[in-house]
KOLTI-919174 format. One record per residue (C-alpha): residue number from 1; x, y, z; residue in three letters. Coordinates in nm, 2 decimals, padded with zeros to 4 digits, m for minus. Layout:
N
<NUM,<X,Y,Z>,'ALA'>
...
***
This chain:
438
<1,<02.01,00.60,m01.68>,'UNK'>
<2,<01.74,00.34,m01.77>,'UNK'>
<3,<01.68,00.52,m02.12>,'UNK'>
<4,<02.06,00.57,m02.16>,'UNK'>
<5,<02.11,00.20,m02.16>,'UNK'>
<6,<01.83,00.10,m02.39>,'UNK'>
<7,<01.98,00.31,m02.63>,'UNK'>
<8,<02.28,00.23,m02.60>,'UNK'>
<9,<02.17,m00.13,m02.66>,'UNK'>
<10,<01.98,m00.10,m03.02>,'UNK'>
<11,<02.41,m00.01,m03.11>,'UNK'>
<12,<02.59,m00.28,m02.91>,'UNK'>
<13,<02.58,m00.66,m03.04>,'UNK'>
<14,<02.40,m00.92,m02.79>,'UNK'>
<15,<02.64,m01.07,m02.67>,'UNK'>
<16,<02.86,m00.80,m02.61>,'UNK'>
<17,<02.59,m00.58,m02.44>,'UNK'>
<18,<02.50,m00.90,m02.21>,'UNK'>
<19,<02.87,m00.94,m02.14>,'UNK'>
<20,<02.85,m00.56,m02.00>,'UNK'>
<21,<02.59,m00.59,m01.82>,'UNK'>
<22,<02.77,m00.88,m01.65>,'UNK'>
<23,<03.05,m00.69,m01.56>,'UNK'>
<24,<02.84,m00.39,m01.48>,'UNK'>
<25,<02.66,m00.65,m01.21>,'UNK'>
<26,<02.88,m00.85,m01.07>,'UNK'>
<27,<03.15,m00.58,m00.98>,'UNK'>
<28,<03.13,m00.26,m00.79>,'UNK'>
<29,<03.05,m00.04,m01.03>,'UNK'>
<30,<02.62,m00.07,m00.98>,'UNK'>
<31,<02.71,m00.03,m00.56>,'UNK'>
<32,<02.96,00.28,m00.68>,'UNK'>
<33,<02.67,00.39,m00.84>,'UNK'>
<34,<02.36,00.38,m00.65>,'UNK'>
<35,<02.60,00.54,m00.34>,'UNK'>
<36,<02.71,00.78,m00.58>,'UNK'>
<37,<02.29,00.87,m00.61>,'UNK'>
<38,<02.21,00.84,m00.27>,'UNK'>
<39,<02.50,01.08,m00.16>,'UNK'>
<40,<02.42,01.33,m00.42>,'UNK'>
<41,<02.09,01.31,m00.37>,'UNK'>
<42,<02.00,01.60,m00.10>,'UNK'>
<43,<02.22,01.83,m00.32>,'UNK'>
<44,<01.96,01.78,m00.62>,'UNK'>
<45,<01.67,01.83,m00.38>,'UNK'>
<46,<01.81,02.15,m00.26>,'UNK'>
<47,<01.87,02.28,m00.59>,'UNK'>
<48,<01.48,02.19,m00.65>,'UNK'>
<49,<01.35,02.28,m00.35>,'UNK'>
<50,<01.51,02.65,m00.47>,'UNK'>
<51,<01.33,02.65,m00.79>,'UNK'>
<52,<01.02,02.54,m00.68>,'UNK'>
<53,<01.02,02.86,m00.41>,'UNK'>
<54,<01.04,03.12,m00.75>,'UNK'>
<55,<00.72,02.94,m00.86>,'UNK'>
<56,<00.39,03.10,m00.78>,'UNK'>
<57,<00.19,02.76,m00.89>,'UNK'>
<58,<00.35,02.41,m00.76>,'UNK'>
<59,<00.27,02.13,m00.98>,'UNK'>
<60,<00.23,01.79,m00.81>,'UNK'>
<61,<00.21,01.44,m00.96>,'UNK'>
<62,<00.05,01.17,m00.80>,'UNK'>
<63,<00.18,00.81,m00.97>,'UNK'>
<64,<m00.10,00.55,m00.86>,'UNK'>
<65,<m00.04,00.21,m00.91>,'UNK'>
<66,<m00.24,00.01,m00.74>,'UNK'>
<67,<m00.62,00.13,m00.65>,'UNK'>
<68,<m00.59,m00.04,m00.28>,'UNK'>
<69,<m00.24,00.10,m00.20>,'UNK'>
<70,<m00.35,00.49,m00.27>,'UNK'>
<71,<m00.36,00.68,00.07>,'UNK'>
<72,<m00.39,01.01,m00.08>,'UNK'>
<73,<m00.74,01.13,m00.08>,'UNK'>
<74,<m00.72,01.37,00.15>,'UNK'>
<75,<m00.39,01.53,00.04>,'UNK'>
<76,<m00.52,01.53,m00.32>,'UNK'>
<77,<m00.83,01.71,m00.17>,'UNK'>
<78,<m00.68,01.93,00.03>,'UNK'>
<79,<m00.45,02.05,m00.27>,'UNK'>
<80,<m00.72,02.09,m00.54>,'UNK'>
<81,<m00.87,02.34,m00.33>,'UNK'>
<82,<m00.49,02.50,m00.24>,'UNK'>
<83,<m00.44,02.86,m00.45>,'UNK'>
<84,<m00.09,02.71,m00.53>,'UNK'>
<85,<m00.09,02.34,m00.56>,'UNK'>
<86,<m00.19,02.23,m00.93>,'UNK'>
<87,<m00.21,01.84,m00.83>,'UNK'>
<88,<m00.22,01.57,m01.12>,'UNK'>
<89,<m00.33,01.20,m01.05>,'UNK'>
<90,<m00.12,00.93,m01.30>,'UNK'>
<91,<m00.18,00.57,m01.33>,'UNK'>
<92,<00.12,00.38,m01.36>,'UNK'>
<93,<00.13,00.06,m01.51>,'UNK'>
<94,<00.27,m00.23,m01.29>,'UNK'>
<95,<00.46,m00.45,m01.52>,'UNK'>
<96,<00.60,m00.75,m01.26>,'UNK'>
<97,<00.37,m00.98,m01.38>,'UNK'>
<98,<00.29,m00.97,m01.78>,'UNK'>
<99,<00.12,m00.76,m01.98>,'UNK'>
<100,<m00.27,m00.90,m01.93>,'UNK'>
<101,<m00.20,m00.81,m01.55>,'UNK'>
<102,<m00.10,m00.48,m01.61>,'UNK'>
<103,<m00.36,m00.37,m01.79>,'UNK'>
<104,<m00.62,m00.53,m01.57>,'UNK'>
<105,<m00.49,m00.32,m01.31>,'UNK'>
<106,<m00.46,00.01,m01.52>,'UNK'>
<107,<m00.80,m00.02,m01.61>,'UNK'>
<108,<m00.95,m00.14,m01.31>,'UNK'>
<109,<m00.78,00.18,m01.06>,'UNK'>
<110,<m00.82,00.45,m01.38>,'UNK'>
<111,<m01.16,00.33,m01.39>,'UNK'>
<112,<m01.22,00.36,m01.00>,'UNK'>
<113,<m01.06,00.71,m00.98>,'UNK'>
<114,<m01.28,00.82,m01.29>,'UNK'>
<115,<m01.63,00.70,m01.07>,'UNK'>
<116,<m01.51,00.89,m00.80>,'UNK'>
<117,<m01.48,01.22,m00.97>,'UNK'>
<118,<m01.10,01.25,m01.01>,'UNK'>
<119,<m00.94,01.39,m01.34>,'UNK'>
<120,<m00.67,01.09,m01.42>,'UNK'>
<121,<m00.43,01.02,m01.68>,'UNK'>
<122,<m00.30,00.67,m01.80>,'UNK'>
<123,<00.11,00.66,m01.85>,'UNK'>
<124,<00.01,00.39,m02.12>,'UNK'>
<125,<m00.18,00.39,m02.42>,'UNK'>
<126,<m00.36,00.04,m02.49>,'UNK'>
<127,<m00.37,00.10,m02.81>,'UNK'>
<128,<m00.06,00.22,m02.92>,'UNK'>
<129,<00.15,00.05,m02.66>,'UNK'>
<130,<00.35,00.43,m02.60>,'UNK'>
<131,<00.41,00.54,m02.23>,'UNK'>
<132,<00.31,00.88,m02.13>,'UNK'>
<133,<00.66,01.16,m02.11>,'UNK'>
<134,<00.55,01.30,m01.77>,'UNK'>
<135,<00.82,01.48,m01.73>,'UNK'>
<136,<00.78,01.68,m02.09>,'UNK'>
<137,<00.40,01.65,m02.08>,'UNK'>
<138,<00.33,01.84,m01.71>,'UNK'>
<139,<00.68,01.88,m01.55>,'UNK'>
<140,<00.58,01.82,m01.24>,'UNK'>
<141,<00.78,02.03,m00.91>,'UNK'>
<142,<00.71,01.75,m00.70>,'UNK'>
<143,<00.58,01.38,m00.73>,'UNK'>
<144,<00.42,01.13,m00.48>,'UNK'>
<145,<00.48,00.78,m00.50>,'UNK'>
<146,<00.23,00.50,m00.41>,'UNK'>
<147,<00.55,00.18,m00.38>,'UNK'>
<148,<00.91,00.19,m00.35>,'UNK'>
<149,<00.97,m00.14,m00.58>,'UNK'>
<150,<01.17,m00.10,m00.83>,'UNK'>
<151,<01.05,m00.27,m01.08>,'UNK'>
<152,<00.70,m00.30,m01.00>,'UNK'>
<153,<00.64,00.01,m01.30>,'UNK'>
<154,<00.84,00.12,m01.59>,'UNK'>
<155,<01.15,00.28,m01.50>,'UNK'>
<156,<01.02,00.54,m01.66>,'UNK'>
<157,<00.83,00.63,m01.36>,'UNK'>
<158,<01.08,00.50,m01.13>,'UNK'>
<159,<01.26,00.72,m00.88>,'UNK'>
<160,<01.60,00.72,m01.03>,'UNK'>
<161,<01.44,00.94,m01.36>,'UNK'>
<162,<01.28,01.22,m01.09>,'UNK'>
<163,<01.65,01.29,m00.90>,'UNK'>
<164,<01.61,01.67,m01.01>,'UNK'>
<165,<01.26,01.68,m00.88>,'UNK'>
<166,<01.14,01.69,m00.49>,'UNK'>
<167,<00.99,01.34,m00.46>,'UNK'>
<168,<00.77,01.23,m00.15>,'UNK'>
<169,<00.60,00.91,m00.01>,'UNK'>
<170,<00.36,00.79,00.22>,'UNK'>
<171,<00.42,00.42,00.30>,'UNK'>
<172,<00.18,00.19,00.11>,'UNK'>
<173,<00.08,00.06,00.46>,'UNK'>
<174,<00.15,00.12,00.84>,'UNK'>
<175,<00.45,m00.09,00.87>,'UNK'>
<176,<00.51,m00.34,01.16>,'UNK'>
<177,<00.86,m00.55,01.07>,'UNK'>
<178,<01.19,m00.50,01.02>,'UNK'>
<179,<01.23,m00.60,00.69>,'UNK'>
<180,<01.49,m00.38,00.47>,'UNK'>
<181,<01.26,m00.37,00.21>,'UNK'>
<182,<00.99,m00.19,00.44>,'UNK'>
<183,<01.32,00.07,00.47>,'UNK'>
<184,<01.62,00.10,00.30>,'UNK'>
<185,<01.57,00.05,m00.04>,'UNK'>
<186,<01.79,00.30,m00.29>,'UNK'>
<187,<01.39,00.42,m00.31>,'UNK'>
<188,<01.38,00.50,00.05>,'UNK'>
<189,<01.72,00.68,00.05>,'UNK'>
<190,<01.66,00.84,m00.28>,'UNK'>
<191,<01.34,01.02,m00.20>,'UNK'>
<192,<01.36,01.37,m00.06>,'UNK'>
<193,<01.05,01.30,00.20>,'UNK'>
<194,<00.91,01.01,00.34>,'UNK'>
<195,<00.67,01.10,00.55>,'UNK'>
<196,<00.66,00.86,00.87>,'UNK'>
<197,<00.39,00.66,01.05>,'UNK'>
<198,<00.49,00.69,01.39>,'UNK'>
<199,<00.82,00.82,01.60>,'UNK'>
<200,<00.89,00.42,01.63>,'UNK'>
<201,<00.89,00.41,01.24>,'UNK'>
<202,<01.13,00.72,01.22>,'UNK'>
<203,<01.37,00.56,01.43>,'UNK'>
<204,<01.38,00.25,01.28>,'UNK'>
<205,<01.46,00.44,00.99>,'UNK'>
<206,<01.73,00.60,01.17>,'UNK'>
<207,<01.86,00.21,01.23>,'UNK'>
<208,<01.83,00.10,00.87>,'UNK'>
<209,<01.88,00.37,00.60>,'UNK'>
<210,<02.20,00.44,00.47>,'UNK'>
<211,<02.10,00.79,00.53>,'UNK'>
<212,<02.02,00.74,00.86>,'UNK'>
<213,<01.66,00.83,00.82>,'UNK'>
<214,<01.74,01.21,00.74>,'UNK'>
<215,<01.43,01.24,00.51>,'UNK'>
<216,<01.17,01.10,00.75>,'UNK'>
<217,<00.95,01.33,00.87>,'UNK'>
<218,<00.68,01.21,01.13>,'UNK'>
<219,<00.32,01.32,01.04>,'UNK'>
<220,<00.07,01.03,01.08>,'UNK'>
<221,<m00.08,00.81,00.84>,'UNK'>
<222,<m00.29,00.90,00.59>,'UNK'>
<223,<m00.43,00.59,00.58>,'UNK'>
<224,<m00.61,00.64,00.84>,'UNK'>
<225,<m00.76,00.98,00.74>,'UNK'>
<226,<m01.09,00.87,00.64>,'UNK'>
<227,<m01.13,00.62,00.90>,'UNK'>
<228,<m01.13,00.91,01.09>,'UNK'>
<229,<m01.32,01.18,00.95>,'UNK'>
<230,<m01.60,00.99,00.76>,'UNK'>
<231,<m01.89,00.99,00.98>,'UNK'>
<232,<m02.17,00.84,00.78>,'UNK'>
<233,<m02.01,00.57,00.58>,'UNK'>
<234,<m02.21,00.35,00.30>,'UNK'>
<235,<m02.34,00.06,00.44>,'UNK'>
<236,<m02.46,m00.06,00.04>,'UNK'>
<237,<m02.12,m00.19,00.01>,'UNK'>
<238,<m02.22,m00.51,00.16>,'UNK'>
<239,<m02.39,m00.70,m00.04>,'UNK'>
<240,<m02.64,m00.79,00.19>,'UNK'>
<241,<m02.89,m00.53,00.38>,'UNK'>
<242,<m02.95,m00.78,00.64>,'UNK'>
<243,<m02.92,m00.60,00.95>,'UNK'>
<244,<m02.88,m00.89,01.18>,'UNK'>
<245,<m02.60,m01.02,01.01>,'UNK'>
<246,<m02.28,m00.96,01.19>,'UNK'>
<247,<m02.03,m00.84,00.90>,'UNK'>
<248,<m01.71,m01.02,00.89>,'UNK'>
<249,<m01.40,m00.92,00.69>,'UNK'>
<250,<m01.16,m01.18,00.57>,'UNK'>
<251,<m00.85,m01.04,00.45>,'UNK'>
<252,<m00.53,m01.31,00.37>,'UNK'>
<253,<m00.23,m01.20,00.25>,'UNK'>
<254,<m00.01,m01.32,m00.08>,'UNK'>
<255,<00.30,m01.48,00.12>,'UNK'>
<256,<00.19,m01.83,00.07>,'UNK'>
<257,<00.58,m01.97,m00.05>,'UNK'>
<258,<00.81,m01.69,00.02>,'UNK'>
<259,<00.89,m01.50,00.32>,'UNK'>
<260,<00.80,m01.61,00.63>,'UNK'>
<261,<00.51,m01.77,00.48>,'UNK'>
<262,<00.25,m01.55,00.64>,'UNK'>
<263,<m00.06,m01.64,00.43>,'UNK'>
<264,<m00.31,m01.88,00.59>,'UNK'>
<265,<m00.48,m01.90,00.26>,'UNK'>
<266,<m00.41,m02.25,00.13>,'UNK'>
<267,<m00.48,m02.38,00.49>,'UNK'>
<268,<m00.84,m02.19,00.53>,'UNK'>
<269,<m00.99,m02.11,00.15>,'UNK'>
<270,<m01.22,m02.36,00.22>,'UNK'>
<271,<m01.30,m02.36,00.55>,'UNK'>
<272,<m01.39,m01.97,00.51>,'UNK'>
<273,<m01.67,m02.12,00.24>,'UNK'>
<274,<m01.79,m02.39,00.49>,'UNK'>
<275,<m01.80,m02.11,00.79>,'UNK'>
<276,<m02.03,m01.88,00.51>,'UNK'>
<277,<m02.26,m02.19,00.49>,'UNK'>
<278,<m02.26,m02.29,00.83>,'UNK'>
<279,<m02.32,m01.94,00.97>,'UNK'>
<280,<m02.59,m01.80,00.67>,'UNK'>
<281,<m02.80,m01.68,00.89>,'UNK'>
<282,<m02.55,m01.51,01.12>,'UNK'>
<283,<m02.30,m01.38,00.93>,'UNK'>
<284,<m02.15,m01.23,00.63>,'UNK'>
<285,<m01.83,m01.23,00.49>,'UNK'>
<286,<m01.66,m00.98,00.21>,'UNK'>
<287,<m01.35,m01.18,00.10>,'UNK'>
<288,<m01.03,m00.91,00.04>,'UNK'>
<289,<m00.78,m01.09,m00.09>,'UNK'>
<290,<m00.43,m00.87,m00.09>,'UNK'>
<291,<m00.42,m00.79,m00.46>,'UNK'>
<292,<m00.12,m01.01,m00.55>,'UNK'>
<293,<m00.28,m01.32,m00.43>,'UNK'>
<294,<m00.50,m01.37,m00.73>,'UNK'>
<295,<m00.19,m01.37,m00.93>,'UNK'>
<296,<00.05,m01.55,m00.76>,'UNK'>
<297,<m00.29,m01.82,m00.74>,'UNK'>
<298,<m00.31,m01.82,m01.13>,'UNK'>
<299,<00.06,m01.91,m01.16>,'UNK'>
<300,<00.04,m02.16,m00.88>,'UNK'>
<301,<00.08,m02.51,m01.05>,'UNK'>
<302,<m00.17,m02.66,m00.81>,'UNK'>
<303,<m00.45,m02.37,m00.81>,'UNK'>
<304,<m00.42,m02.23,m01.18>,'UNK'>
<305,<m00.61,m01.99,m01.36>,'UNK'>
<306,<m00.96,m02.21,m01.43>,'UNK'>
<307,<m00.94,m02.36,m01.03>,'UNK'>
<308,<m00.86,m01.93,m00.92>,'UNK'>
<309,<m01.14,m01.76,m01.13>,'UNK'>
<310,<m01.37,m02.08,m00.98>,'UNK'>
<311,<m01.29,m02.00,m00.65>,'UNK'>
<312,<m01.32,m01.61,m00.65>,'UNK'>
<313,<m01.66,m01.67,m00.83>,'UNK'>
<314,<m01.81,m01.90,m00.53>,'UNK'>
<315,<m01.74,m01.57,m00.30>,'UNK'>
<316,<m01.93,m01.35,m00.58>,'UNK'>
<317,<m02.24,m01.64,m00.56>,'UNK'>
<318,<m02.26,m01.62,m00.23>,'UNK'>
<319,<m02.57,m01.48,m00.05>,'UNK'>
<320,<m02.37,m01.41,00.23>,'UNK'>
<321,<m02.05,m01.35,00.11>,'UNK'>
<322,<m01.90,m01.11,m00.19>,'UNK'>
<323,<m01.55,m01.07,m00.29>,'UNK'>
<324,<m01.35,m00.71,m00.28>,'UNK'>
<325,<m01.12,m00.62,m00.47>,'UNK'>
<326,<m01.09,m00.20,m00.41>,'UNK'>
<327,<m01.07,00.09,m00.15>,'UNK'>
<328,<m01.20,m00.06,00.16>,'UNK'>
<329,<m01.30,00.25,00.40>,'UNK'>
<330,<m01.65,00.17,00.37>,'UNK'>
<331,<m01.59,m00.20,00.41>,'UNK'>
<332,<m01.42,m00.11,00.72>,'UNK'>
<333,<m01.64,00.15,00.90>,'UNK'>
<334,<m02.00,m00.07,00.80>,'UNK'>
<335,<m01.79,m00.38,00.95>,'UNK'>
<336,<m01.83,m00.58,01.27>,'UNK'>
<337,<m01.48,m00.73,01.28>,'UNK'>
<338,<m01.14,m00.84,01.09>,'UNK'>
<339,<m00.99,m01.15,00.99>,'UNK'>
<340,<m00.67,m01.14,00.84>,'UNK'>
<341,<m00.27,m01.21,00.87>,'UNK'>
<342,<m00.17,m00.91,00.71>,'UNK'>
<343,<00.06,m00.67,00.81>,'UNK'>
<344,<m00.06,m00.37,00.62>,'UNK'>
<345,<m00.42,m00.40,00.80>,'UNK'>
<346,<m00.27,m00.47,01.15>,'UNK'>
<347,<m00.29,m00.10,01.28>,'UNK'>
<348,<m00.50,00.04,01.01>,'UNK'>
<349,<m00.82,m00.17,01.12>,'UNK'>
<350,<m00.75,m00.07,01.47>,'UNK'>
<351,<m00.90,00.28,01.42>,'UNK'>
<352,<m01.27,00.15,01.38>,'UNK'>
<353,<m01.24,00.07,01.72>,'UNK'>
<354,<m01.36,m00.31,01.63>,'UNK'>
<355,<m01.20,m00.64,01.71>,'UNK'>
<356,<m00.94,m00.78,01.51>,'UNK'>
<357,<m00.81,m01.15,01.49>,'UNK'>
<358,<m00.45,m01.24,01.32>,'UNK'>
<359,<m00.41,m01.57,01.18>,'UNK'>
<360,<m00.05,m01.72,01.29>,'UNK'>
<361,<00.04,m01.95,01.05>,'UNK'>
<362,<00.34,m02.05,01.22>,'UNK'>
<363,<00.54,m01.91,01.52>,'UNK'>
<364,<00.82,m01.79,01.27>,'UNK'>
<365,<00.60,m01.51,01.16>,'UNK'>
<366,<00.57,m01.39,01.53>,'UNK'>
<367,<00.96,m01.31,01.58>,'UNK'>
<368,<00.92,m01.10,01.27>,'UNK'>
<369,<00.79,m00.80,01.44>,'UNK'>
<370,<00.95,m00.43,01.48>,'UNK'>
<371,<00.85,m00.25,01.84>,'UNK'>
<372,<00.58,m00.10,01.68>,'UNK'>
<373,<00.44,m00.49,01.55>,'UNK'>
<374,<00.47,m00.60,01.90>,'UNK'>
<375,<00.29,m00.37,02.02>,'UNK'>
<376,<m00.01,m00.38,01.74>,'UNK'>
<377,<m00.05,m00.77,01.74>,'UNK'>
<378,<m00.07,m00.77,02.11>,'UNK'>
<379,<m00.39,m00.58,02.10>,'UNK'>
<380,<m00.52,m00.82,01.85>,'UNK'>
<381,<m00.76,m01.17,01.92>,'UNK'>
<382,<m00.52,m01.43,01.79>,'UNK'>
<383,<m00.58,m01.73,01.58>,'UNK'>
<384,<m00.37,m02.11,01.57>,'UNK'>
<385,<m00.57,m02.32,01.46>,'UNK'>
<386,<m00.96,m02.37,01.37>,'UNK'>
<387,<m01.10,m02.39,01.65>,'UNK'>
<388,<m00.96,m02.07,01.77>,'UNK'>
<389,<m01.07,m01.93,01.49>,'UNK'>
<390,<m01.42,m02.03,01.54>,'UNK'>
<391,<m01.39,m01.94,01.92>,'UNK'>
<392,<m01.36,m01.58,01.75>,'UNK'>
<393,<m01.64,m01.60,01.52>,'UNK'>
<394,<m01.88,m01.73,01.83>,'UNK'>
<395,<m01.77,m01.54,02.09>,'UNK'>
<396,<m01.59,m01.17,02.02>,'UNK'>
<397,<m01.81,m01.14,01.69>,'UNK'>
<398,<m02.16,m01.32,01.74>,'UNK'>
<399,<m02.16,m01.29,02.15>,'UNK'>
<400,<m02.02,m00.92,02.12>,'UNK'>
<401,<m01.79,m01.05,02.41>,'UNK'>
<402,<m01.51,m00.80,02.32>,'UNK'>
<403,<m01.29,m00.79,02.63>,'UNK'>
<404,<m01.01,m00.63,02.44>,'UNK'>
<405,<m01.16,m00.34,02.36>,'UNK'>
<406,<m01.06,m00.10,02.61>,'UNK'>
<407,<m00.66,m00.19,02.56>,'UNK'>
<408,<m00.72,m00.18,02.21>,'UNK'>
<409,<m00.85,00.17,02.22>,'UNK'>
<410,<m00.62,00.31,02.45>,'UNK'>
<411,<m00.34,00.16,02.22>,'UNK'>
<412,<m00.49,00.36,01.92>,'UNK'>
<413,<m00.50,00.67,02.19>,'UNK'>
<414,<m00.14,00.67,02.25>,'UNK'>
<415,<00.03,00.56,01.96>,'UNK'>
<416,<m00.20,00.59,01.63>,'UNK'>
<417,<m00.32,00.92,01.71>,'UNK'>
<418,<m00.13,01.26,01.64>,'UNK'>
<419,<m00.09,01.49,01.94>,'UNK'>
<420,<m00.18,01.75,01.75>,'UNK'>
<421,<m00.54,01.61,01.67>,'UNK'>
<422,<m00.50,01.73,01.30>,'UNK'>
<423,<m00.50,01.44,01.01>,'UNK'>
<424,<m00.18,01.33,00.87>,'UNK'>
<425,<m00.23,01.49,00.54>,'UNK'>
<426,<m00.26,01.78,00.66>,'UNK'>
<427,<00.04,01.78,00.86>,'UNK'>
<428,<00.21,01.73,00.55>,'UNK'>
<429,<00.04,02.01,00.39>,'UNK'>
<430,<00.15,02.20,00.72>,'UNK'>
<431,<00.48,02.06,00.58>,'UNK'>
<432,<00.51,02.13,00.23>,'UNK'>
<433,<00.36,02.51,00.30>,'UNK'>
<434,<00.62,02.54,00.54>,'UNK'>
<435,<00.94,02.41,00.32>,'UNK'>
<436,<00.82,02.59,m00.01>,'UNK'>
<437,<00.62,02.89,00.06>,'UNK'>
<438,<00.75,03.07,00.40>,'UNK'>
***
């Protein structure tokens, strides 16, 4: 539909084609439309789901956007080594915020995925500024998405241009609101599979969708697949050796203006740098920025570009402190504790069995939660104000006085952990084997 209307555009004057899309916008016709999609949309998948059977090899796309979001590893694994699964990594291009963004991002997770092995293709050549035909080029039987935004990439590799094609996704992160946007996006009703964090998450799916949550299928989280298997992780991603250091994560989110206003950042960049100094030779602290916040800093008209890159550097010249910007599993494991006020780490930290602290920037943020958020930020050290937040540093981290630890555990136990005791990619390999060849 996307292409359709470009090229309809090179034939239509301006001000007639921007009169259209008026009318096109402001009446029914886009809600007829995306209801139309949704409703034919299990139709399609059945029709694929029938072609794909006849197949003896199942092609498989993977469309990575950013390196941070990707919670595939194991899936990707576990199909490389599959007789029938032929899968295919892509790197879409995220295009919400300007070109010089987009290929910084390109670069930095096709680069990443190259170091680790993986074969990966670009959607977008640098030089020639032409976007990869997917669909032409390796016809893929089934994709995997990494975000349901539309908008974040090229409509090329948006949803709406795979309806004839069985489409899956595993949530970016383990979600812990309510939001609409966590759920019932045309995305979320559109795909043919989403495959759920918890039974909580499935029924709040139920709730929201337009669908009623028909396409969720409850498997786990991948994200927390490696947590869970790696059993000697690499320590050398800390920056310093020094063993007595206690290793401190500090993770704010991008939500600074909109929202809820959930990021502490503008309240606590610079005490984070004063608690490095003060604690040198007690701590260390990897600064992980949610990937948007560098951004959103560089267009701030307070912070800017110069003040951003000068601030992100001081982490990098620290003795005691280093800046990440990429997968974290390591990070995690080889850490002592968690700082943070993001959502997507609540539950996701929780399997290292360490102690977490959520910064609450102001009590809005705490009526925000789904079931499954009250229940995650209730095993978690919480944070008001500074002195709080040193009260964490001193006691739970430095003093290893960690009285939440048993709760927390037996939280993970009940509610993070599959019955089955297998990883949640390969429950959906358990899946997909099941729906396509038996």
């Amino acid at each position: 539909m996307s292409e359709l209307k470009l090229r309809i555009k090179k034939f239509v004057p301006e001000k007639i084609w921007i009169s259209l899309i008026k009318v096109y916008n402001f009446t029914n016709l886009r809600t007829a439309y995306e209801s139309y999609l949704i409703k034919k949309a299990p139709k399609n998948h059945q029709k694929a789901l029938e072609i794909v059977r006849k197949k003896e090899k199942v092609k498989v796309a993977f469309f990575l956007t950013h390196e941070s979001v990707w919670k595939y590893d194991l899936l990707f694994d576990l199909m490389l080594v599959h007789p029938r699964f032929e899968p295919q990594i892509f790197v879409c291009p995220v295009v919400n915020f300007g070109n010089e963004n987009m290929l910084f991002e390109m670069d930095k997770a096709y680069n990443a995925f190259k170091n680790k092995g993986y074969d990966v293709i670009k959607t977008y050549n640098n030089e020639t500024g032409v976007y990869l035909d997917v669909k032409r080029t390796f016809s893929p039987d089934i994709v995997f998405y990494t975000n349901p935004y539309e908008g974040l990439v090229d409509y090329r590799y948006y949803i709406k241009e795979f309806s004839n094609i069985l489409t899956c996704y595993v949530p970016y992160a383990i979600m812990t609101t309510n939001y609409d946007a966590f759920y019932n996006l045309n995305f979320h009703n559109l795909v043919w599979r989403i495959f759920s964090e918890t039974p909580i998450h499935k029924n709040i799916a139920f709730q929201k969708q337009k669908n009623k949550g028909k396409n969720n299928v409850v498997t786990g989280y991948p994200g927390f697949d490696q947590l869970l298997t790696i059993k000697r992780p690499n320590s050398n991603v800390w920056k310093n050796n020094n063993k007595t250091l206690k290793r401190v994560i500090w993770a704010p989110h991008h939500s600074m203006n909109e929202l809820n206003k959930v990021s502490n950042f503008l309240e606590y960049c610079d005490v984070f740098l004063e608690l490095a100094i003060v604690y040198n030779n007690q701590l260390q602290i990897a600064f992980k920025p949610h990937p948007l916040l560098r951004i959103k800093l560089e267009n701030d008209p307070d912070w800017g570009k110069k003040k951003t890159d000068a601030y992100y550097h001081k982490w990098m010249d620290l003795e005691n402190g280093q800046f990440e910007n990429s997968e974290y599993t390591d990070l995690f494991l080889t850490s002592d504790a968690l700082i943070h006020d993001c959502g997507s780490f609540m539950a996701e930290y929780l399997i290292t069995e360490k102690p977490s602290l959520f910064m609450v920037r102001n009590e809005s943020v705490m009526k925000e939660w789904s079931e499954f958020g009250e229940k995650t930020v209730a095993v978690h050290y919480q944070s008001r104000n500074k002195k709080e937040l040193i009260d964490f540093i001193e006691n739970v981290v430095l003093n290893e006085n960690d009285w939440m630890k048993e709760t927390r555990n037996k939280f993970v136990e009940n509610n993070l952990i599959q019955n089955n005791n297998l990883t949640a990619s390969q429950n959906i390999m358990n899946y997909l084997e099941t729906q396509i060849f038996e």
